[in-house]
N, C-alpha and C positions, 0 to 999 in steps of 0.2 A: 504494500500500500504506500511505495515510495510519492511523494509530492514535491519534485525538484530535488532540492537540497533541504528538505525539512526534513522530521526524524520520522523514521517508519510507525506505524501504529499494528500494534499487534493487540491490542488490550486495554478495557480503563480500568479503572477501579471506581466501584462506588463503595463512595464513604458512610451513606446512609445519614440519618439524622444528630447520629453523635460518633464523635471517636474513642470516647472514654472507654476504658471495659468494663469497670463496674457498672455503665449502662447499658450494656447487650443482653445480660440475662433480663431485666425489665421488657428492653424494646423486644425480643425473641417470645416472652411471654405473652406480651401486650397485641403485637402483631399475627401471632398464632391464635389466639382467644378471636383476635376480628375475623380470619381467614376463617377458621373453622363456623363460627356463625355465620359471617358472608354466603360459602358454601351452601350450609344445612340449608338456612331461611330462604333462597333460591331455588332450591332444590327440592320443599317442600312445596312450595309456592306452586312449582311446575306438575311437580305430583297430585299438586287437589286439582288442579284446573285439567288436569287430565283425566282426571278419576273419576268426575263430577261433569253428567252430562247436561243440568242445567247453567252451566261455566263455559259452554261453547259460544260464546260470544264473542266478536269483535274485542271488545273493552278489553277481556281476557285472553283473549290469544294473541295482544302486543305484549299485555303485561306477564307473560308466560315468553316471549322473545325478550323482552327486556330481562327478565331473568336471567334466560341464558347467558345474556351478552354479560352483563355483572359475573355471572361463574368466570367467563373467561376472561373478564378484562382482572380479576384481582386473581387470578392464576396464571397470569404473562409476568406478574411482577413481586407478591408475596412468597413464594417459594425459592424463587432466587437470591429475595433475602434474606430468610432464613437457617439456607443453604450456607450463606457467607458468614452467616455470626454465628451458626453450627461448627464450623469447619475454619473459623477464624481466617478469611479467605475474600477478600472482597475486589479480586479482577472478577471480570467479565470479557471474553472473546470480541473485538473487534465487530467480527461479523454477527455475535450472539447480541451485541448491543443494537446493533441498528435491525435485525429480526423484532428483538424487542420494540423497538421504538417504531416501527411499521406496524406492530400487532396493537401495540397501545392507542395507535391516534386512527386505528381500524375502530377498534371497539369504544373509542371516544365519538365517532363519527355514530357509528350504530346508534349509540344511547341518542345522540340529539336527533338523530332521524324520526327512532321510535317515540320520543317523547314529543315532536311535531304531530307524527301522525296519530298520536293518541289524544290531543288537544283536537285535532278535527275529527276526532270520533264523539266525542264529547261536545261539538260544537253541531253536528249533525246530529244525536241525538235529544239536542236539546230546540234548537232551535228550527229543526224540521224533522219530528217525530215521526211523520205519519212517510218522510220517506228514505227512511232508518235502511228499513230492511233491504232495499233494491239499492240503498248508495253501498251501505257497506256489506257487501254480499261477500263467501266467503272465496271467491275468484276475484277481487276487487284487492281482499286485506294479502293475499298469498302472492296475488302481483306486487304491491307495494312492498313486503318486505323481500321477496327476492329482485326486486330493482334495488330497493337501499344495499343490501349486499353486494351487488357490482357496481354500482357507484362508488360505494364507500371505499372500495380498493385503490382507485384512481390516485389520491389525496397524497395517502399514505405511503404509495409507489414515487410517486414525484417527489418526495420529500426523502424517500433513503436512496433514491439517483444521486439525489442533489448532495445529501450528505457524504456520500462515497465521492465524490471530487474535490473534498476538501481537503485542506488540511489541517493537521493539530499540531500545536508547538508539544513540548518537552512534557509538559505538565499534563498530565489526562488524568488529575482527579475530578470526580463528579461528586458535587455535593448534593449527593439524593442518595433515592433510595432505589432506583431504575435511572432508566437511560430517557432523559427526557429529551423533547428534542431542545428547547432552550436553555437546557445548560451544556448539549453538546454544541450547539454555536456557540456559545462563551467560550469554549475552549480553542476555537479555529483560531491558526492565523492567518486562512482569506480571507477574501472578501465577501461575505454574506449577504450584500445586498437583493440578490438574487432570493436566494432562500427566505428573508426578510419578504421581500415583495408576495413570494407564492404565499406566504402568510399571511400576509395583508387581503389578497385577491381572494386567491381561491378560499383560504379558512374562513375569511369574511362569506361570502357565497355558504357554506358549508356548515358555519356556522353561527354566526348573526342574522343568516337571513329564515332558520330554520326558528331562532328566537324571537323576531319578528313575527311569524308566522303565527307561534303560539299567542303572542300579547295581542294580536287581530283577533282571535280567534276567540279568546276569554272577554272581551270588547264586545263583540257579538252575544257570549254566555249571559255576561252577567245583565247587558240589555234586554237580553229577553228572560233574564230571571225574575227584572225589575217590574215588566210589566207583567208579572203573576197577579194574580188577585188575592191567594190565600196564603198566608202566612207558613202553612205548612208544608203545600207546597213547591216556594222560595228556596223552606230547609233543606228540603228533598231533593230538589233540581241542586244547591249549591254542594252538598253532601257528595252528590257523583264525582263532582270538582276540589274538595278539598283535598284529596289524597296526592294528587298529580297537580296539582299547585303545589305542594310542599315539595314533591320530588323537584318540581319543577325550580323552583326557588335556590334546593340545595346546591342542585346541579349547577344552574347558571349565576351564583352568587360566586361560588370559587374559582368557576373557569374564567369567567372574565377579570376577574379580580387579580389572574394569574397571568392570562395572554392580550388582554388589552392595550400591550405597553411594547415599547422596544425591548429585543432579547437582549440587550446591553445591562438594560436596568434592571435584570435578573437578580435574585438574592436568592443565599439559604435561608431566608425565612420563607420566601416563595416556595421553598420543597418540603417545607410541612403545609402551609396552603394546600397543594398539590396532592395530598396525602387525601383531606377531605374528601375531593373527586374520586379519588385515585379505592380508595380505602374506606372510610367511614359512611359515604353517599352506599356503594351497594351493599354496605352490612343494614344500614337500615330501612334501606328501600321494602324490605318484605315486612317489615314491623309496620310502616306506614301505609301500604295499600293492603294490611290483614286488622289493623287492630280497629278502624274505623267502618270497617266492612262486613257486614253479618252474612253473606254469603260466601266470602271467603273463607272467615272464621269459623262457618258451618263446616265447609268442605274440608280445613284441616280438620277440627276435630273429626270428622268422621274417618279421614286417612289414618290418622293415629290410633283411633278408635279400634279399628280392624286388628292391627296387630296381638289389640290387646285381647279382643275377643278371641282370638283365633289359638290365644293361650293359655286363657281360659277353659275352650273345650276340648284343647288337648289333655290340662290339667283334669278335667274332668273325667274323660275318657281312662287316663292311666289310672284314678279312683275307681271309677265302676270295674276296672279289668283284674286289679288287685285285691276288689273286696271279692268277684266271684271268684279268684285262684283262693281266696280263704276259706270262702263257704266250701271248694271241692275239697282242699285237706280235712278239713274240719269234718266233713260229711261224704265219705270214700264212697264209691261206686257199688251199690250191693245192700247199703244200711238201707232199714226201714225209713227214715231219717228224708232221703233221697226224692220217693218217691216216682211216680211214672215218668220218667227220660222226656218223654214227650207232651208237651201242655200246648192246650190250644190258647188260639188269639184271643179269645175273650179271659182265659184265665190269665195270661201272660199281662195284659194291657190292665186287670183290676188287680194284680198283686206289683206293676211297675210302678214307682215313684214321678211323680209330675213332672214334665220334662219344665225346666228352668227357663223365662223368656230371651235369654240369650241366646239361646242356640236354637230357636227358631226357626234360623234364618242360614239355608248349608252353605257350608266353609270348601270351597278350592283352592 
């Protein structure tokens, strides 16, 4: 990866949020505890929406894609760090950082897509109910998110061309915790203007205009919330909207507040910033479109539900199999004790125990 007469790059290192040691076991903790809920609350999310066939809706099968993309976007970049304050280890492969930094501002793109296009599902549902079902049909929603998928690659592609032509002085620490792309511009000694500009152009397109998009579109909501007549439901109609306001709030409070600016004026406090998006947004993304939602909150409970039922009468079953191996010892084959081998359905069903209302319902 020679650049003239600059020094070759084989590798950076991220330094992560601190260099001290006494603080790796904390951050190793702290970041494992988000990963591992990030994960779970994702992963359940997708699981009831799947599970649950009055959950086939629109509404829910962005926020069942928006799921996924959070699994993958805080597994492009927790693991790796982990990995390093594991293994006391904090290079990264040249080409394994700009993979990263291609998969990251992939799945930054996804989320702003889906979060557009879940604002006009809400803006269609609300403000033209009666023609809900023919806009958002489910060959309309399956188009749109497999167009955001090859769109969103474009962005990310032009952005790690552009980074492979650069070069980087001596110094390739990164103060993060991934390979972002503006703190790998600070470290170039070209010229960036370039790279600077696709950022300005295309990311503005990409994404302030998918931000726009949403603030038009809640302008619309909340206008035709206003002209409700009933107080309840206002609540009702605003209630579909609070969950995906707050995501939306999260999201777009820290990103801009990160790339709104020249990559010059970059700081490591910017890379805890980046953290929020990066880290804290999809650990709690599934907290806030379940705990405000009683049909989501239905539908986990019920996914959880199952397991437990299902070990239940298993637990049950191994009871009824170990009291009759009792009753045979206890009462050998031959003793008066015994009786006729063979009982009929009516004596069998008036000497069996009430079957229990949980198992009701047969287990596969």
């Amino acid at each position: 990866m020679a650049r003239g007469n600059q020094t070759i790059v084989s590798e950076f290192f991220l330094l992560g949020l601190s260099e001290v040691p006494e603080h790796q076991p904390l951050l190793f903790g702290l970041f494992l505890c988000m990963y591992v809920v990030a994960v779970v609350g994702n992963l359940l999310i997708i699981l009831a929406i799947g599970s649950t066939s009055n959950l086939h809706t629109p509404m829910y099968f962005f926020i069942a894609n928006l799921s996924c993309v959070d699994i993958c976007f805080t597994s492009v970049t927790i693991p790796k760090m982990l990995l390093n304050i594991q293994t006391q280890s904090q290079s990264i492969p040249y080409v394994g950082c700009l993979t990263q930094m291609y998969f990251l501002i992939l799945f930054l793109e996804l989320d702003n897509v889906l979060l557009a296009v879940m604002a006009y599902d809400r803006f269609v549902a609300i403000c033209h109910p009666l023609h809900y079902t023919i806009t958002m049909s489910p060959k309309f929603c399956i188009t749109v998110v497999s167009v955001a998928l090859i769109i969103t690659n474009i962005y990310p592609l032009i952005h790690t061309l552009l980074m492979d032509t650069l070069s980087f002085c001596a110094s390739v620490r990164i103060h993060h915790i991934f390979c972002e792309l503006y703190a790998l511009l600070k470290l170039s000694c070209s010229d960036i203007h370039i790279n600077e500009l696709v950022v300005y152009t295309l990311g503005s397109c990409l994404f302030v205009a998918p931000f726009l998009f949403i603030s038009v579109s809640y302008m619309h909501i909340f206008s035709a919330i206003l002209r409700l007549h009933s107080s309840q439901s206002k609540l009702k109609a605003f209630s579909t909207c609070s969950s995906h306001l707050a995501v939306v709030s999260l999201f777009y409070g820290t990103l801009f507040g990160v790339y709104l600016r020249p990559s010059s004026s970059y700081t490591i406090e910017d890379s805890v910033a980046t953290v929020l998006y990066a880290v804290v947004a999809p650990m709690l993304n599934p907290f806030i479109y379940s705990l405000r939602n009683k049909d989501m909150k239905g539908a986990l409970r019920n996914l959880l539900r199952e397991p437990v039922q299902r070990k239940r009468y298993k637990t049950f079953l191994a009871w009824v199999r170990s009291r009759a191996a009792g009753s045979r010892q206890c009462f050998p084959r031959g003793t008066a004790l015994e009786g006729p081998r063979e009982a009929t359905s009516a004596t069998r069903d008036a000497t069996s125990p009430p079957r229990s209302p949980l198992f009701t319902r047969p287990f596969v």
